[in-house]
C-alpha positions as semicolon CSV with decimal commas, in nm:
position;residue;x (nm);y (nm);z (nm)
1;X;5,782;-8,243;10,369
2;X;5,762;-8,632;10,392
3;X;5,721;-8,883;10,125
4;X;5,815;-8,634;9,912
5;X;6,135;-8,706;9,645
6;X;6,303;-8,507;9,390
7;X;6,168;-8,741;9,140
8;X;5,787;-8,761;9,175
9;X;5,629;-8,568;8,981
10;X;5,319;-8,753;8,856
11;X;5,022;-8,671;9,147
12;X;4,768;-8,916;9,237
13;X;4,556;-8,956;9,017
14;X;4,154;-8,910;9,098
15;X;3,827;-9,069;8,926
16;X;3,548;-8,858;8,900
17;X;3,194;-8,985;8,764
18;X;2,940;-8,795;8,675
19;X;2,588;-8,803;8,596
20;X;2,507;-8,810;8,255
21;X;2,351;-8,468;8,136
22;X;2,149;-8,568;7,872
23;X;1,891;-8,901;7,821
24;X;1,834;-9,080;7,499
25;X;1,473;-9,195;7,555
26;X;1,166;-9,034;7,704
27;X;1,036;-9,173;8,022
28;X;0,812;-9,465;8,067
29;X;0,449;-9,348;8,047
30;X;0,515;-9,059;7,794
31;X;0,224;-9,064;7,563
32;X;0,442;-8,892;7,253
33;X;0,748;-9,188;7,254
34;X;0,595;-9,361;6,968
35;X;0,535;-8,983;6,811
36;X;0,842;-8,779;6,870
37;X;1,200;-8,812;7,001
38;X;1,271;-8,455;7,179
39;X;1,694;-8,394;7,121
40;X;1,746;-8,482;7,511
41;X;1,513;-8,751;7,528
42;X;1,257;-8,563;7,728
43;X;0,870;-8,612;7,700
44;X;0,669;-8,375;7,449
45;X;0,383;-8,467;7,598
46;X;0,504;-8,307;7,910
47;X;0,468;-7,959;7,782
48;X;0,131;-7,967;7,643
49;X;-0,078;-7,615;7,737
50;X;-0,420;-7,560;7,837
51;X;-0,556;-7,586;7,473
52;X;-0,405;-7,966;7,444
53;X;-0,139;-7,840;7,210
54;X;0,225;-7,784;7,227
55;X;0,421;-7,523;7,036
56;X;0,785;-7,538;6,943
57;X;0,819;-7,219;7,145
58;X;0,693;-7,388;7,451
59;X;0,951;-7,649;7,446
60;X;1,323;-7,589;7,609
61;X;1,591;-7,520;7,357
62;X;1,786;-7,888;7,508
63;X;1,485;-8,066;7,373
64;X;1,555;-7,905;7,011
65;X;1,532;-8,021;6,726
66;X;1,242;-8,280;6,769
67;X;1,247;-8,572;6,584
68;X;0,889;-8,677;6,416
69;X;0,920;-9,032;6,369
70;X;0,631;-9,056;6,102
71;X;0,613;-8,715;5,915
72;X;0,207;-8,844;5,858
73;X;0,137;-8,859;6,247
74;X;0,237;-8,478;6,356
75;X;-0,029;-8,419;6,641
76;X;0,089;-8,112;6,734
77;X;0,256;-8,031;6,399
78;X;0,595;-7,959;6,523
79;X;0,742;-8,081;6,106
80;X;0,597;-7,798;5,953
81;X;0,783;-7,875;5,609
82;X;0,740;-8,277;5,681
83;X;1,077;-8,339;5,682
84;X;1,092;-8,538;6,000
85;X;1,275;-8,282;6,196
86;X;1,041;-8,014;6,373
87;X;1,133;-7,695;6,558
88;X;1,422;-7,665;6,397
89;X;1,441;-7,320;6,387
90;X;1,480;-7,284;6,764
């Protein structure tokens, strides 16, 4: 071995980045930003079904719970009790 003495014994040390795994705001153009804040920052509005509507059970457990950021304006009632948190239950 070469380079190599009795008294190293700290490696080299590496930096790794990575990506961040979660976002904090929905995208630019999301129609529901002003409405709800999903846990992971994705779009509600994404995930609305053929009737118009979105369910809690439509929405990924990451996005969970939703914030409703006026308990008044609920479009697709996700706050069932009105406490500013919906799907909470999962």
């Amino acid at each position: 071995m070469t380079n190599c003495t009795a008294t190293s014994s700290n490696p080299p040390t590496t930096t790794t980045t990575r990506p961040p795994t979660t976002t904090t705001t929905a995208p630019a153009g999301c129609s529901t930003k002003t409405v709800y804040k999903a846990k992971n920052g994705a779009c509600v509005a994404s995930y609305v079904d053929g009737t118009g509507d979105v369910d809690c059970g439509q929405l990924p457990s990451a996005m969970k719970p939703v914030s409703v950021l006026n308990p008044g304006n609920d479009p697709y009632q996700l706050d069932s009790d009105g406490d500013g948190v919906g799907c909470e239950s999962g």
